[in-house]
N, C-alpha and C positions, 0 to 999 in steps of 0.2 A: 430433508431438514429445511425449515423456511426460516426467514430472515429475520432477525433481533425486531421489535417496535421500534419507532424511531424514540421514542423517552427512555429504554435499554442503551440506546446509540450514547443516546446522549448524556445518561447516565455516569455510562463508563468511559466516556471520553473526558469527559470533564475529569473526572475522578481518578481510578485505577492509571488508565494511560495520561493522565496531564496534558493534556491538550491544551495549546493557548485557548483561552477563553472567543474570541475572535474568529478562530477558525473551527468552531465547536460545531455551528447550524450545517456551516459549509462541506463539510467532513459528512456530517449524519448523511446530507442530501444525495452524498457523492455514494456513498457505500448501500442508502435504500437502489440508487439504481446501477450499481454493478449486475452487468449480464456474464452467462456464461463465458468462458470459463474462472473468470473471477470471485464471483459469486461463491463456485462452489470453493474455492481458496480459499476465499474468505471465511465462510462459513466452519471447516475445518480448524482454521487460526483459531477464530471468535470462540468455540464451541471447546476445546481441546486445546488448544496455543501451540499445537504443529502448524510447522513450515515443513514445507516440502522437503529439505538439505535434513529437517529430523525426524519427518513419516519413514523415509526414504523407500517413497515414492519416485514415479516419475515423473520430471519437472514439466509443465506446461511454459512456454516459451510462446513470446507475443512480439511480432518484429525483432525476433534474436534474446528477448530479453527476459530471463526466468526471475523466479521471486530469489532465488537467491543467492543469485546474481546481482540481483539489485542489495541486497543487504550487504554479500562481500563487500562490490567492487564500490560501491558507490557511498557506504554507510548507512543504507537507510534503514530503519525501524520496519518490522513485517508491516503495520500498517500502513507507512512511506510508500514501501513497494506495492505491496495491494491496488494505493490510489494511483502509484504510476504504471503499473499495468494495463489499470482502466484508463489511462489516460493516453496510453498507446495505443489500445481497440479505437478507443474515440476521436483521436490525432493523429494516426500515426505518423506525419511526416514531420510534424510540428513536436510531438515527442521526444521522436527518433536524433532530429537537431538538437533538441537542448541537452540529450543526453552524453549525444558525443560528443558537443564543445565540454563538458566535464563542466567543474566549480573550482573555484578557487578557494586556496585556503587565507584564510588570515592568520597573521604573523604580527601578533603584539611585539614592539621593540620598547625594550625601557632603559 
C-alpha cells in the first residue's frame, strides 16, 4: 500500500477531519514522512479507519506507548496518536516527558 499524495493529505485534513487550517501543511509534511512502523498504522487507519483496539490486531508499542493507548488514556484522536507515535520514534526522550507530565484540564468557573 503506498502513501495518500500530499493534495489527498491535504484534502481530507482540511475537510473530512477539520483540521485547523494552520496546522494543515504541518500535518501533511509529518505523515508524507512517517517510517515504519507508523506508516503502516497509518496507512491501515487512512485506507479502512481501523485502529489497532478494532482490527484487533497486535498493538505496535513505541517507548511503552501503543495507538490506543494514546487515544484511551490520553484522548487523543487516531490521527493525534499516529503523529505522537512518530514523534516518539523521532524524540523519544523529549516525547516520553511530555507525556508523562500529562495536560491539564481546564475548568470554566461562572
Amino acid at each position: 500500500m503506498s502513501m495518500p499524495t500530499r493534495e489527498a493529505l491535504l484534502s481530507r485534513l482540511a475537510g473530512e477531519l477539520e483540521y485547523p487550517p494552520a496546522q494543515v501543511e504541518d500535518a501533511a509534511n509529518r505523515m508524507l514522512a512517517f517510517r515504519s512502523p507508523v506508516r503502516e498504522l497509518f496507512l491501515r487507519w487512512w485506507t479502512t479507519g481501523e485502529t489497532p483496539d478494532t482490527a484487533g490486531s497486535a498493538e505496535t508499542a513505541i517507548e511503552g506507548y501503543t495507538m490506543a493507548r494514546l487515544m484511551n488514556d490520553y484522548g487523543m484522536e487516531p490521527l493525534g496518536a499516529l503523529l505522537t507515535l512518530d514523534w516518539l520514534m523521532r524524540e523519544p526522550e523529549i516525547a516520553s516527558t511530555a507525556l508523562a507530565e500529562g495536560f491539564d484540564d481546564i475548568v470554566w468557573e461562572e
